[in-house]
N, C-alpha and C positions, 0 to 999 in steps of 0.2 A: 343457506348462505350462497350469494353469488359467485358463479368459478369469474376468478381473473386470470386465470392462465390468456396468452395471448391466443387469438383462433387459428394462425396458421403455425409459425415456429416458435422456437423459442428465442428468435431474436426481435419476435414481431410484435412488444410492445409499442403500446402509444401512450401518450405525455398525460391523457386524460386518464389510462386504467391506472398509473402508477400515481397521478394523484388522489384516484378513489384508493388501493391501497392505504397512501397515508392517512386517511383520512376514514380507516375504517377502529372503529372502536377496539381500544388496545388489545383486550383480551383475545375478542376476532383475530387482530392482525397476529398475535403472540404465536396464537395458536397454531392460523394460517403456516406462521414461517418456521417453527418446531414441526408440523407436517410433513412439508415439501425438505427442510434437514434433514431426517429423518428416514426419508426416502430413498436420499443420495449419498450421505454421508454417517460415520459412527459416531453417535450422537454423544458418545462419554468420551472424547478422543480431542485433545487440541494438539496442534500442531507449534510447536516451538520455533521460532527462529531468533538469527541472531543477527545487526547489523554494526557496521564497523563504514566507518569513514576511513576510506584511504585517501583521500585527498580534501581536506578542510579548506572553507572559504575561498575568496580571489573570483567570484563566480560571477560575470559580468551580466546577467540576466536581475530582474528586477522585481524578484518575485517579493511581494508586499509582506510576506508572510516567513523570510529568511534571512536568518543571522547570516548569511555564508555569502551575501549578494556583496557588492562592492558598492550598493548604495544603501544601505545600511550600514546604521552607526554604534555598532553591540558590541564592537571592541575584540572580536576575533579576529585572529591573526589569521592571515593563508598560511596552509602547508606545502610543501609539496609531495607527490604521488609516492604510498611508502614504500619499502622496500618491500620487495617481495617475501622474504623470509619471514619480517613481521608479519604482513598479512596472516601465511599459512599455519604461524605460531598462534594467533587469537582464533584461528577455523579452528586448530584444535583445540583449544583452550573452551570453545565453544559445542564443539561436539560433545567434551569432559562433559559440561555438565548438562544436557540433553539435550542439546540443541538438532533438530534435522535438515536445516534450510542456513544455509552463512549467503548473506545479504551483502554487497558493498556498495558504497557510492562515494563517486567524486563531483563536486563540487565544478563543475562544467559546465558552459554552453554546448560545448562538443569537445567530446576526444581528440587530443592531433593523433596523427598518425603514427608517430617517433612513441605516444605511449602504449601499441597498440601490443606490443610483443609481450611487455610487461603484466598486460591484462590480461592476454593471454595463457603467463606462467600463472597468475594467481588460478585462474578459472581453473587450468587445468590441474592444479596442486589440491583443490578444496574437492575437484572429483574424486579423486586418488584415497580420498579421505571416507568414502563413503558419501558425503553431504550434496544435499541440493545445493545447485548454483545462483545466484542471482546478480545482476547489477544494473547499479541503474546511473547513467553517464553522460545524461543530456540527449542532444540531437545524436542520429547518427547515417552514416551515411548507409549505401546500400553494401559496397562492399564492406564497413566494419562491421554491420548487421552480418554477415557470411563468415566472416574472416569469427568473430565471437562465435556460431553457431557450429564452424569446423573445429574449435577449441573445445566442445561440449557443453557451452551454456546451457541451462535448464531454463532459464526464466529470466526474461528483461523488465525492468521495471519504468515506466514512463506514464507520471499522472497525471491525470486530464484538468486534474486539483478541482475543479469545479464548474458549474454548467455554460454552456455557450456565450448565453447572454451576459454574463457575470464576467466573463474570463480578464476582460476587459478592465474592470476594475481591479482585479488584484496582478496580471502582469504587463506589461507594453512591449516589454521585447522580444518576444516571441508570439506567435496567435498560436489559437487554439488547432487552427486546422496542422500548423506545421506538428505540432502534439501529437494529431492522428495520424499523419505521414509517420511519423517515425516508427511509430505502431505499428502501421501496416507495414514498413521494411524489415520488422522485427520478426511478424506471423511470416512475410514474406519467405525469410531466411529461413522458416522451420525450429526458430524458439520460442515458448511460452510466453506469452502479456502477462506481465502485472499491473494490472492500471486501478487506480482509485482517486481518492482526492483526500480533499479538508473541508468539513463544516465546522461551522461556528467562525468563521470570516464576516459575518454581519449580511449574510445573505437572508433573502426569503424563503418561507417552503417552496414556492416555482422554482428557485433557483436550484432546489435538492433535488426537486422531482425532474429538471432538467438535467443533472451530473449521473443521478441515475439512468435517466432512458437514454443517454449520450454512450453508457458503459453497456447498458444490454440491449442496444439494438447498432452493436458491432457486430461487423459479419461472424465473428464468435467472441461469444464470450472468454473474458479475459480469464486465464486460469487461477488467480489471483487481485484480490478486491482490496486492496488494504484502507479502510476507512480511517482517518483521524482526525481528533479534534482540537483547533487550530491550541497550541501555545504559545502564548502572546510573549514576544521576547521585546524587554525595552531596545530602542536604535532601529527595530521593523519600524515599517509603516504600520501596517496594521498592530503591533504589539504597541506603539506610542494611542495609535486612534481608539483601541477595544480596552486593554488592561485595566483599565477603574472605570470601564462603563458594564452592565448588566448583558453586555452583545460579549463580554469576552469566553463568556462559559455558554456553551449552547446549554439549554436543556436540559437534564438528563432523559426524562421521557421522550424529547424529539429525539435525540441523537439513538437512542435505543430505537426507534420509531426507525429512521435512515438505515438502519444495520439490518433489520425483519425487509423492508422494503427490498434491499439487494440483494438479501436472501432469497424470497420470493420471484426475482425476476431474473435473477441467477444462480439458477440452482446446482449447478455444477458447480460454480465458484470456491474457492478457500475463500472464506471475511475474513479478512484479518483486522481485529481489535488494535489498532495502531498508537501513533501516537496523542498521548491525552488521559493514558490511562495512569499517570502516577499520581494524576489531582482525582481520580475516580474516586469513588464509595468501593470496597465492594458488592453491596447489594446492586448499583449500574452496572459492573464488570459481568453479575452472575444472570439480570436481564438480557444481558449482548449475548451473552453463551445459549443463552433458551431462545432469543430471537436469530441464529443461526450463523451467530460468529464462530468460527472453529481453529483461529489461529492469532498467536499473537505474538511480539520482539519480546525476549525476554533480554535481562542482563541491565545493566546500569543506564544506559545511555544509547539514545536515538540518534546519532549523526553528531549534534550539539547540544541537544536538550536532554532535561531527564528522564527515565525509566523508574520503572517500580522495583528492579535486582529479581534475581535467581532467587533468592529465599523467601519473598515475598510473592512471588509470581508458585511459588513452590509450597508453601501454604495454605493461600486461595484457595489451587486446584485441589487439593487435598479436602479441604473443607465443602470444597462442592461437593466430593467424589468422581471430579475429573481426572483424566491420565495421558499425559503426555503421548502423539501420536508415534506409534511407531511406525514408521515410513519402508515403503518398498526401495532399491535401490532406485538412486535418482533418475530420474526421466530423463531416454538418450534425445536431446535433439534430433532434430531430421536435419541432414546436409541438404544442403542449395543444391537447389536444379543449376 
């Protein structure tokens, strides 16, 4: 079989190895991406997390594919940013039941300033807790990139949602380059990328094979991948254009196909299994887990959409003979030069 590893680093794919990749006969590719997992990671081990909206809808960005946009017509209300105490009530509530990673996201173009303190008590409360940290809050600037990273973020989350040439179509009011800006102010500051996206937006395979080599020919690979597949909410755009055409469900075999794919060209990576998985099979879920998915949101609810719950996700794993990861204490940030 042909190595596709890249010839010099391991950021040094190109657009053409990762479409032979998809394009290699499943069982090859399957195999290919359980290898290179296997290598890097404990292969009976998923990684739990948990994500919580602290600030719902009001969000003036126009992403085709969110209830939470202010051009969207789904009938969510704004919130405003919650109290803190709530926050560190649902981390724990979260850790209870196995969670290693508590996730948040508001609903932003960018942070003001005046909420910055506030993010800050969460960040540092969910540490305190044992738990990785993550948030993810739109644009930001260089010093809230610092200012979050002297707080002890583990991990910022900002996705590319999908590849260059596409980007276009699903948002206008942001470009895709301002995406990688924020990115690099984020590596900048010395906290972890999470970057991924959404298939099944009615793209092509170019377009996948483009969001990938967009994600692994970063000057580093993102420490987290979360892959998801799109859910079509009526009042989107896209949830009005996709939901009763055959473009609303990717695949199952392609979308398992995109998960091996970013395994293989990032193999340090966490995949995480995102969202899309409460309309899954399990027999899709247990394909993603042998194609080198190793993480996933467990709990009722993704931001505004549905989840598959704690006992359902607890189940599964059971039935595979998966085991919830048990994590090191959280990774300390590096402070700003």
């Amino acid at each position: 079989m042909a190595s596709y590893a890249p010839a010099s680093s391991g950021n040094g794919w190109t657009r053409d190895q990762i479409a032979e990749l998809f394009d290699l006969p499943f069982n090859d590719l399957m195999w290919q991406a359980q290898s290179v997992h296997r290598r890097h990671h404990a292969h009976g081990e998923i990684q739990l997390c948990t994500l919580l909206s602290i600030k719902t809808g009001g969000c003036v960005e126009d992403c085709g594919y969110c209830s939470q946009s202010t051009s969207a017509d789904s009938g969510l209300k704004a919130t405003k940013l919650m109290d803190v105490r709530a926050v560190l009530q649902a981390a724990a509530q979260a850790k209870d039941t196995g969670s290693k990673r508590f996730c948040m996201g508001a609903a932003w173009r960018n942070p003001k300033d005046r909420d910055m303190p506030a993010i800050v008590e969460m960040v540092e409360g969910v540490r305190q807790m044992g738990m990785e940290t993550c948030m993810t809050l739109g644009m930001l600037s260089r010093k809230q990139a610092q200012t979050l990273a002297i707080a002890g973020l583990d991990y910022y989350n900002h996705n590319i949602d999908t590849s260059p040439e596409n980007y276009g179509n699903i948002i206008t009011t942001r470009t895709f380059q301002e995406r990688l800006d924020t990115i690099e102010e984020v590596r900048r500051a010395g906290i972890n990328v999470c970057s991924g996206g959404i298939v099944g937006m009615g793209e092509a395979r170019t377009d996948r094979v483009g969001f990938i080599h967009a994600l692994a020919t970063l000057p580093e690979h993102p420490g987290s991948v979360p892959i998801n597949a799109l859910v079509p909410v009526k009042g989107t755009v896209l949830g009005d254009m996709l939901a009763d055409t055959p473009l609303a469900k990717i695949d199952d075999i392609e979308f398992v196909r995109t998960i091996a794919v970013a395994r293989i060209t990032m193999p340090m990576s966490m995949v995480r299994l995102s969202a899309g998985r409460e309309s899954m099979s399990e027999a899709t879920q247990a394909l993603c887990f042998m194609a080198g998915a190793n993480s996933i949101f467990t709990g009722d609810k993704l931001l505004t959409t549905g989840n598959s719950g704690d006992d359902a996700d607890a189940a599964l794993l059971a039935k595979l003979g998966l085991k919830p990861m048990v994590s090191e204490e959280p990774m300390r940030a590096c402070k700003p030069a």
